[in-house]
C-alpha positions in Angstrom: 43.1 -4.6 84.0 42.6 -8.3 83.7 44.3 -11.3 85.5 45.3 -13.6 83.1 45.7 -17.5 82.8 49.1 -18.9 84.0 50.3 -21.7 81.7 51.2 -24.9 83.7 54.3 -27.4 82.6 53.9 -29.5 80.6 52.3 -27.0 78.1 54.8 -26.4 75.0 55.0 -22.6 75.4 56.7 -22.9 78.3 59.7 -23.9 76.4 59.5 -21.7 73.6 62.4 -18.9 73.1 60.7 -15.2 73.0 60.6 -12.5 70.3 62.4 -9.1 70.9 59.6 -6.5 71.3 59.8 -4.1 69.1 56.7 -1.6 69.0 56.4 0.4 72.5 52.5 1.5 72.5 49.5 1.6 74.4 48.9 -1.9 73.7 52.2 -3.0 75.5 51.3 -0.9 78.4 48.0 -2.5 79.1 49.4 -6.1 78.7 51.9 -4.9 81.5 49.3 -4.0 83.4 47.5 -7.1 83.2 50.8 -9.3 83.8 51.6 -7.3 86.6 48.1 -7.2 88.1 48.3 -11.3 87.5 51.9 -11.7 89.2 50.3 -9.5 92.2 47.5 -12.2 92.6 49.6 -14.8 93.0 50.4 -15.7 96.7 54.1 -14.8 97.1 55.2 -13.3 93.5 58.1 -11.9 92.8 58.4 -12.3 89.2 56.8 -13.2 86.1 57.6 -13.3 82.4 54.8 -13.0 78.9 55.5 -16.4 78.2 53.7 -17.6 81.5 50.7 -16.0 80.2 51.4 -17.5 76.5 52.8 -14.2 75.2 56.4 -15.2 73.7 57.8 -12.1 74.0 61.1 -11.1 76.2 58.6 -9.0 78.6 59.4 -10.0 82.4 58.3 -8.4 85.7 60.2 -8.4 88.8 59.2 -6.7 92.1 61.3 -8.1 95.5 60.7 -4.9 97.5 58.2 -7.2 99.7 61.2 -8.9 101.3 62.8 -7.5 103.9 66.2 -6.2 104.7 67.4 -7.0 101.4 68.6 -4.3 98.5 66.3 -3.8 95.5 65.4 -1.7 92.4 61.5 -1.8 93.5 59.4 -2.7 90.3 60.9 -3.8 87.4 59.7 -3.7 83.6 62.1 -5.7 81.8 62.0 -6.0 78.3 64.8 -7.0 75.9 66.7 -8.1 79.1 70.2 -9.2 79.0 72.7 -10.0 81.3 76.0 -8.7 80.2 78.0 -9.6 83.3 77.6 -12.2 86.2 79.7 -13.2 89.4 79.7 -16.1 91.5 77.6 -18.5 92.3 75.3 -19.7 95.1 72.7 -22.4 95.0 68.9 -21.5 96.0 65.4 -22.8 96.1 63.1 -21.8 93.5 59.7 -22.2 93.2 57.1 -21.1 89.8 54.0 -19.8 89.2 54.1 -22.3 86.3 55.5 -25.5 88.3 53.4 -24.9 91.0 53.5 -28.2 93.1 57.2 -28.1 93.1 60.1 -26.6 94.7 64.0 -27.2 93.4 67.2 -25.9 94.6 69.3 -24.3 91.6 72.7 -22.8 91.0 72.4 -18.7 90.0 75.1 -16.3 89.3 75.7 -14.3 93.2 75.8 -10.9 91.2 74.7 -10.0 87.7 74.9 -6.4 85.8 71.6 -6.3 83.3 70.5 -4.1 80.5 66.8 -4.3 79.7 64.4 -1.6 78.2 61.4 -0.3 80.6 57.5 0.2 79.3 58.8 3.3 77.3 61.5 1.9 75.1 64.3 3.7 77.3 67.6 1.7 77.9 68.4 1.0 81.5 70.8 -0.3 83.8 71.3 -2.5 86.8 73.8 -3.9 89.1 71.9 -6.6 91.3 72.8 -9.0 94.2 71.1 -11.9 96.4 67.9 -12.7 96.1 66.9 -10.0 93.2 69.0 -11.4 91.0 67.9 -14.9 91.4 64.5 -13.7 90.9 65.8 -11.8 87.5 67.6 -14.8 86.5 64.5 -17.1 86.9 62.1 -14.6 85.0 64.6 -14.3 82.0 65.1 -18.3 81.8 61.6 -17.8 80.5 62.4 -15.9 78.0 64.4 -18.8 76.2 62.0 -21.1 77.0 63.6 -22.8 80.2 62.3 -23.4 83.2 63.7 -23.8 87.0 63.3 -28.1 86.4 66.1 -27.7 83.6 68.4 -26.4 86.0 68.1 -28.3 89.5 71.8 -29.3 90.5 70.7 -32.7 90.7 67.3 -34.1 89.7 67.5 -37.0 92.5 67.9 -35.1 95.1 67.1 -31.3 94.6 63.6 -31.4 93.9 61.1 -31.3 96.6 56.9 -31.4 96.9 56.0 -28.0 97.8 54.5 -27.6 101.3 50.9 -26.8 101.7 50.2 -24.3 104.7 47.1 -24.1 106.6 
């Protein structure tokens, strides 16, 4: 396994759409390997999507079960993702491997239903709530090339220097 290099905004690739992945092999499993190994390094990941790591395909990892007290579908390989159905909505901060001096609040659906393929090529299903599905719906965002800046609620007032603990 290998950690790889996190792409910083401004770079381009960051606002690329992503291919469909279409060939399930060994290949794809190590490069899951090595994003997940590379989301794990990062203090605080939840999430993190190929085209962080300049792979523009819709391959996105999310993994909550860290947080307390809050329901979760432990590690998640999603690739193909899409969210057929959402409900409600509730504003949030969000912060990004990829944006990382900054912190912004957002608007996410409260609930979303999402269909994604795992590592094998196997159809799946989830319903998800709180603060898995904001995670979800950050980690696909990259997978059309958007980023957690494109959709503060206001870009006066809902974006904030990230605090720095000692």
């Amino acid at each position: 396994m290998a950690l790889l290099e996190i792409l910083q905004y401004p770079d381009k690739r960051l606002k690329q759409a992503c291919d469909e992945v279409v060939l399930f092999d060994e290949a794809l499993r190590t490069f899951i390997a090595d994003l997940e190994e590379t989301m794990r390094a990062g203090p605080g990941g939840v999430g993190i999507a190929a085209p962080q790591v300049g792979r523009l395909e819709q391959i996105a990892l999310v993994d909550v079960s860290a947080k307390k007290k809050i329901k979760h579908h432990g590690r998640l390989v999603l690739i193909n993702p899409e969210i057929i159905e959402w409900q409600g909505s509730v504003v949030g901060r969000e912060g990004c491997m990829s944006v990382p001096d900054f912190t912004g609040n957002v608007i996410r659906a409260e609930t979303i239903t999402l269909e994604a393929q795992d590592e094998s090529g196997e159809r799946q299903r989830y319903e998800m709530e709180g603060y898995e599905a904001r995670a979800v719906q950050h980690e696909l965002d990259h997978l059309k090339g958007m980023l957690f800046l494109d959709r503060l609620v206001s870009r006066r007032s809902d974006l904030f220097k990230r605090k720095v603990y000692k």
